[in-house]
Every structure is written in C-alpha cells, then in structure tokens.
C-alpha positions as CSV (number, residue, x, y, z in Angstrom):
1,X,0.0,0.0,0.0
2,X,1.1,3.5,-0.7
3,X,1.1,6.6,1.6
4,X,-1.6,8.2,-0.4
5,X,-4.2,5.3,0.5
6,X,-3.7,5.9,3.9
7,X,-4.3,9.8,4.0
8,X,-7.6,11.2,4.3
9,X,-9.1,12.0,0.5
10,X,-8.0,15.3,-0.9
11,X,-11.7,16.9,-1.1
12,X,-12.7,15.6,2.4
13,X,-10.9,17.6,5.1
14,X,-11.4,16.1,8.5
15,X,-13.9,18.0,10.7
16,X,-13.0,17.8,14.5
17,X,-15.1,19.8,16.7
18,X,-12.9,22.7,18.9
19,X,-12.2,21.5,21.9
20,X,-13.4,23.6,25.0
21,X,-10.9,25.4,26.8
22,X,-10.5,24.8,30.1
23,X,-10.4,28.2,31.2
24,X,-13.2,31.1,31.2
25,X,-12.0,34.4,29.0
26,X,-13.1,36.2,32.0
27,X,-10.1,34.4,33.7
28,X,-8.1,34.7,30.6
29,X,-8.4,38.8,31.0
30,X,-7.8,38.7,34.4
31,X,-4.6,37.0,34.4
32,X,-3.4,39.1,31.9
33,X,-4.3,42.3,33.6
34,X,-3.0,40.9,36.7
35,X,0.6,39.8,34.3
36,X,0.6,43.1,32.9
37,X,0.7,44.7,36.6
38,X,3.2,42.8,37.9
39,X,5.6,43.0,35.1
40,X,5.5,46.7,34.5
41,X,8.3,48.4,36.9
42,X,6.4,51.3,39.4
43,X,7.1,54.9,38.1
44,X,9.6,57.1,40.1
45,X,7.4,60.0,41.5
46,X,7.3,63.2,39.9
47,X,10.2,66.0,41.6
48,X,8.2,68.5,43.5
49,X,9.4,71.8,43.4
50,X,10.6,73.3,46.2
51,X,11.3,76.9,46.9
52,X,11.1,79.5,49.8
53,X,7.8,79.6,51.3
54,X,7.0,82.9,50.0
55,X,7.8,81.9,46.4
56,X,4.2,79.6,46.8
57,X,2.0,81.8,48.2
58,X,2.8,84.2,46.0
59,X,1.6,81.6,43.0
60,X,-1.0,80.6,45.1
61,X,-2.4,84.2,45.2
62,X,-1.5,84.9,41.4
63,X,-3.8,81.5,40.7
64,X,-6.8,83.1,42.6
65,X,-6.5,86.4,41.0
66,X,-6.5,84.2,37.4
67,X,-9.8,82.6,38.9
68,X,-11.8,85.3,39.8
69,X,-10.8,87.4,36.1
70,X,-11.7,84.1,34.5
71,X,-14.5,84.4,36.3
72,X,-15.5,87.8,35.9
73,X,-14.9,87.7,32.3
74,X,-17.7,84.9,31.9
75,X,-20.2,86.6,33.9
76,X,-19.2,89.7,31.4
77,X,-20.1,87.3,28.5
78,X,-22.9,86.2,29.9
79,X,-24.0,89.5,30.6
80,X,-23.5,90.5,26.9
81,X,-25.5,87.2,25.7
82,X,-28.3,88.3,27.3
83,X,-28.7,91.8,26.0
84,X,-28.3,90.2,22.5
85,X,-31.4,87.8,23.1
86,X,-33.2,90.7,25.1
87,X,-33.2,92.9,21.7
C-alpha cells in the first residue's frame, strides 16, 4: 500500500469539533491584567518643586486672581449674551 491510500481523500478535510478550553475568558483577561501589573516596573514619583515659602504663596495668590478674572470675564459674556437675546 502506498502513503496516499492511507491519508484522508483530498476533497474531504477532516472536521473535529474545537475542543473547549479549560479556562473562562473572563479568567483569561484577568490573568493578563493581573501579568501586565506585575511585570511593568512602578514609576519614580514626579520631583516636587521646592522653593522658599513665599515663592508659593505668592503663586498661590497669582492663581486666585486668574480665577476670579476668568470668572468675571464669563459673567461679562454672559452678561452680553443676554442683551443680544433681550433685543
């Protein structure tokens, strides 16, 4: 007999059903999230800036006056809006 008798005919692939996994993809994702973690190395913490006291509450009151023109500035807007619909 000749190899070719034995193999399966050439128009009649052999159909095998999958076979289940044994593992849920739910589990799957979580082992990969859980691989992912573990194998990525923890970021330094960002430097901080440090200065003389004064140097930061000096920013600090620069960011409030920003605030409150930012704010004012939108109620101004508003303010105009209004008129526009009014007439």
């Amino acid at each position: 007999m000749s190899s070719v008798s034995q193999a399966q005919p050439q128009g009649r692939p052999s159909h095998q059903p999958p076979a289940p996994a044994g593992v849920s993809m739910r589990d799957l994702l979580a082992s990969c999230a859980a691989a992912t973690a573990v194998s990525t190395p923890p970021r330094a913490p960002e430097p901080e800036a440090r200065g003389p006291v004064r140097d930061q509450d000096h920013h600090r009151q620069n960011q409030n006056q920003n605030q409150n023109q930012n704010q004012n500035q939108n109620q101004n807007q508003q303010g105009r809006q209004g008129h526009r619909e009014a007439a």
